[in-house]
C-alpha positions as CSV (number, residue, x, y, z in Angstrom):
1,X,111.7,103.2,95.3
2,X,108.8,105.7,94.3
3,X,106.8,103.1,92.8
4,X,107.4,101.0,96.2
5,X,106.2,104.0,97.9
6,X,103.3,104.5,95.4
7,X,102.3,100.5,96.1
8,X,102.2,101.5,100.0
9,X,99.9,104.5,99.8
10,X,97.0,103.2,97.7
11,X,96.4,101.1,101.0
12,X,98.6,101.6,104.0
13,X,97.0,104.3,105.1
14,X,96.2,106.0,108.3
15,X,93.6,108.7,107.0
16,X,94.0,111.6,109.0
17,X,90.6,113.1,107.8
18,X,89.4,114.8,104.6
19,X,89.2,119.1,104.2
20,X,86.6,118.3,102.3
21,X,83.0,118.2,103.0
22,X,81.8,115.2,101.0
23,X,78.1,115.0,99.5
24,X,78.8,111.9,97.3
25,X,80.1,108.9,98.5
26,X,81.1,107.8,95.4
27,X,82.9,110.6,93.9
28,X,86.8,110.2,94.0
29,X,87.7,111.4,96.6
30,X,85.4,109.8,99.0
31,X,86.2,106.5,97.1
32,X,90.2,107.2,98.2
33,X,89.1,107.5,101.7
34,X,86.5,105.3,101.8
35,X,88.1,102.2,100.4
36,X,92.0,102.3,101.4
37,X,90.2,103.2,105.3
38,X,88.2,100.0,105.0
39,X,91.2,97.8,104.0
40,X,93.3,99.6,106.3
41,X,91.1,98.8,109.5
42,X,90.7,95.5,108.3
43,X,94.2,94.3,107.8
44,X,95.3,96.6,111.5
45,X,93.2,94.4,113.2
46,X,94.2,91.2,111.5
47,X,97.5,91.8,111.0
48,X,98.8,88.5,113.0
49,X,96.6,86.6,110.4
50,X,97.5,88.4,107.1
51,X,101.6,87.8,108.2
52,X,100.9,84.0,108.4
53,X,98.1,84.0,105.6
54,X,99.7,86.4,103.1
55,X,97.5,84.8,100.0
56,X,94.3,86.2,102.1
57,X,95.5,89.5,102.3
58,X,96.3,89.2,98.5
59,X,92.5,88.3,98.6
60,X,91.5,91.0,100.3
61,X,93.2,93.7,98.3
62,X,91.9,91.9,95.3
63,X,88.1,91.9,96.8
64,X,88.3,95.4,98.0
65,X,90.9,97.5,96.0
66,X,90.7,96.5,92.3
67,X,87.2,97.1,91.7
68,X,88.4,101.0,92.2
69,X,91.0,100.9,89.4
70,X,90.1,100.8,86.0
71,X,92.9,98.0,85.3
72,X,92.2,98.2,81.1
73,X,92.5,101.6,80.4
74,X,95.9,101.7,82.7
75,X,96.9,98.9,80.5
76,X,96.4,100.6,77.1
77,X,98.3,103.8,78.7
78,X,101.2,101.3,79.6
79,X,101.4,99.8,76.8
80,X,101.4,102.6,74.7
81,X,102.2,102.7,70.7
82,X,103.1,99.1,71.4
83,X,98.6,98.3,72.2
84,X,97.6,99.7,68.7
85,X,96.0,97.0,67.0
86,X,95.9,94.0,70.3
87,X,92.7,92.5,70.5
88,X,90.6,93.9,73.5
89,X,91.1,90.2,75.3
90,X,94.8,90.1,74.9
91,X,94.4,94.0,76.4
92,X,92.9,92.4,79.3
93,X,95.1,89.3,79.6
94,X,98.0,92.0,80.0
95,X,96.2,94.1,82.0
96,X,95.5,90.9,84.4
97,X,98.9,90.4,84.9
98,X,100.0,93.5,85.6
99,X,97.1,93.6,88.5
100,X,98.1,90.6,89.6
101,X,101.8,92.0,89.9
102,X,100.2,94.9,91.6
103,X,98.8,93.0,94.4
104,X,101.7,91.3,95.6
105,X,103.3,94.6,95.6
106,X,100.1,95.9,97.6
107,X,100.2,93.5,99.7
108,X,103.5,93.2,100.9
109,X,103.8,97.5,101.6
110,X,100.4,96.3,103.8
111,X,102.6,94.0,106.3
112,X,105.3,96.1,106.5
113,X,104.2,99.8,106.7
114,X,100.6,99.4,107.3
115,X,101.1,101.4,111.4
116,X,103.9,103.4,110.1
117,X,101.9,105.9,107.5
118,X,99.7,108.9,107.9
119,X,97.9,110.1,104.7
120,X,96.3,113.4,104.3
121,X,93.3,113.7,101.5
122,X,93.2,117.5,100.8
123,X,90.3,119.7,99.4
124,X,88.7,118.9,96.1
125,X,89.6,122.3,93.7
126,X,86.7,122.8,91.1
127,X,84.2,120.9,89.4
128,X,85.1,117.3,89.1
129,X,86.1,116.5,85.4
130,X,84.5,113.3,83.8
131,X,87.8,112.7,81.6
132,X,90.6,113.6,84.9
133,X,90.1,114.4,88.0
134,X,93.1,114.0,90.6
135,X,92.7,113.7,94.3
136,X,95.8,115.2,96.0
137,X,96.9,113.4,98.9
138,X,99.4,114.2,101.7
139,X,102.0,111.5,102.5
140,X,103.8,111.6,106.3
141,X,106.4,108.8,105.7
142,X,107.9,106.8,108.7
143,X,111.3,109.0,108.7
144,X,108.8,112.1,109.6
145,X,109.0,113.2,105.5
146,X,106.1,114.2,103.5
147,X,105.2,113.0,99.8
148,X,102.9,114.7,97.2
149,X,100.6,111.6,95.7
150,X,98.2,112.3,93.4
151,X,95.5,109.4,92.5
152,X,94.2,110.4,88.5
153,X,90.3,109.6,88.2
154,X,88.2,108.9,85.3
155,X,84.4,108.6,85.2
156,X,83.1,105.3,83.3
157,X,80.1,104.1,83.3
158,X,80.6,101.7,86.5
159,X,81.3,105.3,87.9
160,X,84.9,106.9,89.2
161,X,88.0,104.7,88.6
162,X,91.5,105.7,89.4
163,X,94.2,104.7,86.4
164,X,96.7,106.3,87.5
165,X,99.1,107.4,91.0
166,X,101.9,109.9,90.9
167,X,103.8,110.2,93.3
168,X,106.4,113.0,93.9
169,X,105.9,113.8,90.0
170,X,106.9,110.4,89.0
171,X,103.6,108.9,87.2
172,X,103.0,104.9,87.5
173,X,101.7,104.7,84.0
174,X,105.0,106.3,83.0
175,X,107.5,104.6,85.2
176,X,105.7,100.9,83.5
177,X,105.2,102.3,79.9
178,X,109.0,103.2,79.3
179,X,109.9,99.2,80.8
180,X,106.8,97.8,78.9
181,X,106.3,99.4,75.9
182,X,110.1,98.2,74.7
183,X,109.6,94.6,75.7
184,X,106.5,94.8,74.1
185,X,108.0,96.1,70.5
186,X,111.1,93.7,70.7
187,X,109.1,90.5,72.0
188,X,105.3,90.8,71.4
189,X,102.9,90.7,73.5
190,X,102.5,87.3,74.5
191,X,105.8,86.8,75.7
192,X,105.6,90.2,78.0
193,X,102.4,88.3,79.5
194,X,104.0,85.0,79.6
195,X,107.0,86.7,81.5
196,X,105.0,88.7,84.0
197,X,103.0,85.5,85.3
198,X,106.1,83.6,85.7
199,X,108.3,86.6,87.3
200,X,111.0,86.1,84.6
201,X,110.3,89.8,83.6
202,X,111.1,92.0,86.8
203,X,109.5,95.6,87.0
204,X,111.5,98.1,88.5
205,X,109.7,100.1,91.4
């Protein structure tokens, strides 16, 4: 459930408004705002399309969300002892797949929350750190409850990419490394991918 959550937030957002006064638009926590608003407008007002289209909302999220998350180094975290010594292309096939699973996920917390969500983006704290930097986000949840999400930021030279979202504590990275990282060691890597593309390996949420 926190990972369903987590799939939600990164887009089906209603931003509330920032505390902080921005001065970059592309440091992270302009990039939070910035992007998940656009999609967010975009899909509100072509919602009736998207629910009868749901591989051009998949599109959109792929056009407009992924180029914000920096989908390799995620999948070296995830994979964890289990990546020492993979080729950097069968990194990316993995990581690939995992994006892939991502979008569904995306894409299906856009239909059915994307008008019932508020999210806060609260004050940046301190100088922004090239190796993390987190963006704390407020989370007002349909029942009227609020979530602590935090969105982890690293600076590469395309410029700020999120790896990471915790939400409530309860790190992505995490929650996928301790399902991965076994399959992984027992089956190798190839399998894991082969499994992920056809759904035969299910990822809890």
């Amino acid at each position: 459930m926190k990972l369903r959550i987590l799939c939600l937030l990164a887009v089906a957002s209603l931003f509330s408004g920032s505390l902080y006064a921005q001065t970059d638009a592309n440091d992270p926590v302009s990039l939070v705002e910035n992007i998940t608003g656009k999609i967010f407008a975009d899909v509100t007002n072509n919602l009736e399309e998207y629910t009868e289209k749901p591989e051009a909302l998949k599109d959109l999220v792929r056009r407009d969300l992924m180029p914000l998350l920096d989908i390799n180094y995620s999948a070296r975290l995830i994979l964890g002892r289990a990546g020492r010594g993979l080729e950097k292309e069968k990194i990316e096939e993995f990581a690939t797949s995992m994006s892939n699973l991502l979008i569904d996920r995306y894409a299906q917390g856009l239909l059915q929350f994307s008008s019932k969500i508020k999210l806060q983006v609260l004050p940046q704290r301190g100088e922004l750190n090239e190796r993390l930097t987190r963006v704390k986000t407020r989370v007002t949840l349909p029942d009227g409850g609020e979530a602590p999400v935090d969105y982890a930021f690293r600076k590469t030279p395309d410029g700020w990419k999120a790896f990471d979202v915790v939400v409530e504590g309860i790190s992505y990275v995490t929650t996928y490394r301790n399902q991965i990282m076994p399959e992984v060691q027992a089956n190798g890597i190839d399998s894991v991918i082969n499994r992920l593309n056809s759904g035969q390996l299910q990822l809890a949420e």
